[in-house]
C-alpha positions as CSV (number, residue, x, y, z in Angstrom):
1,X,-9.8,-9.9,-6.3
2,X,-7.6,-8.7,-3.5
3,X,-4.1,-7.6,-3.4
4,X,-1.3,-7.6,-1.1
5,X,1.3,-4.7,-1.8
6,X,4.7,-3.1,-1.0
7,X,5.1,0.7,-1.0
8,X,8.6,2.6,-1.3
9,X,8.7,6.6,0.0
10,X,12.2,8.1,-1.0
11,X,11.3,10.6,1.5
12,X,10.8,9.0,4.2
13,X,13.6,6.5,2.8
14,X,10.3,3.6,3.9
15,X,8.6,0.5,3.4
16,X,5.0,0.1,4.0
17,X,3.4,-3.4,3.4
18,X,-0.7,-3.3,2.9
19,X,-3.5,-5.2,1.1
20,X,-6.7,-3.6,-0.2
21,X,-9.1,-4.9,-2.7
22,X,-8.7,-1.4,-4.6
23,X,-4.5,-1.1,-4.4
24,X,-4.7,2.0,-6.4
25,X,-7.4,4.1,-4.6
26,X,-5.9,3.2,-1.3
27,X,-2.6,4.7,-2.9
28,X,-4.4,7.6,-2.9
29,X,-5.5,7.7,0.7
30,X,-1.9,6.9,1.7
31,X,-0.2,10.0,-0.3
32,X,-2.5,12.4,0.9
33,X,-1.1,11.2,4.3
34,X,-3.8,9.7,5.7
35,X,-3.7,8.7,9.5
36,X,-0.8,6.1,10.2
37,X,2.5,5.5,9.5
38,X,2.0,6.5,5.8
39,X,1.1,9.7,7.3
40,X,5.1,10.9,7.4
41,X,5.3,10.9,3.4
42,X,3.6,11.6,0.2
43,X,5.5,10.2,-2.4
44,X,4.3,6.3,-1.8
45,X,4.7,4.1,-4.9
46,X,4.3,0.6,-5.5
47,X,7.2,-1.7,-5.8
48,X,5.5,-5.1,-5.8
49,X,1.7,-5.7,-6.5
50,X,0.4,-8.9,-6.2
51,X,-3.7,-10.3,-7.0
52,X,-5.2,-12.6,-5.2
53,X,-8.6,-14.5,-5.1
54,X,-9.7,-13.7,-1.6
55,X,-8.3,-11.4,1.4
56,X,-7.5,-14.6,3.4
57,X,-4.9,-15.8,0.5
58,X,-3.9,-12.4,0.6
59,X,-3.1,-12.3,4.3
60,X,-1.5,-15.5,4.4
């Protein structure tokens, strides 16, 4: 499975739109402000979480 996904930071008052094939250890990476634009926050949560059967369906 892969996943597209839409993360919310009150903080930053942001949206950050990502895909991953393991949404919930890459939420990780991106609140302990990885490199990148989730970088300016810490308080990412999901919003919309959707499965997919391959990364090119979830990139389309």
């Amino acid at each position: 499975m892969f996943y597209t996904y839409i993360l919310y930071s009150q903080t930053a008052d942001k949206y950050y739109v990502g895909s991953s094939s393991s949404p919930e250890d890459r939420l990780k990476k991106h609140r302990n402000k990885s490199k990148g634009f989730t970088n300016q926050a810490s308080d990412w949560e999901f919003v919309f979480q959707k499965s997919f059967e391959d990364k090119s369906h979830a990139l389309s």
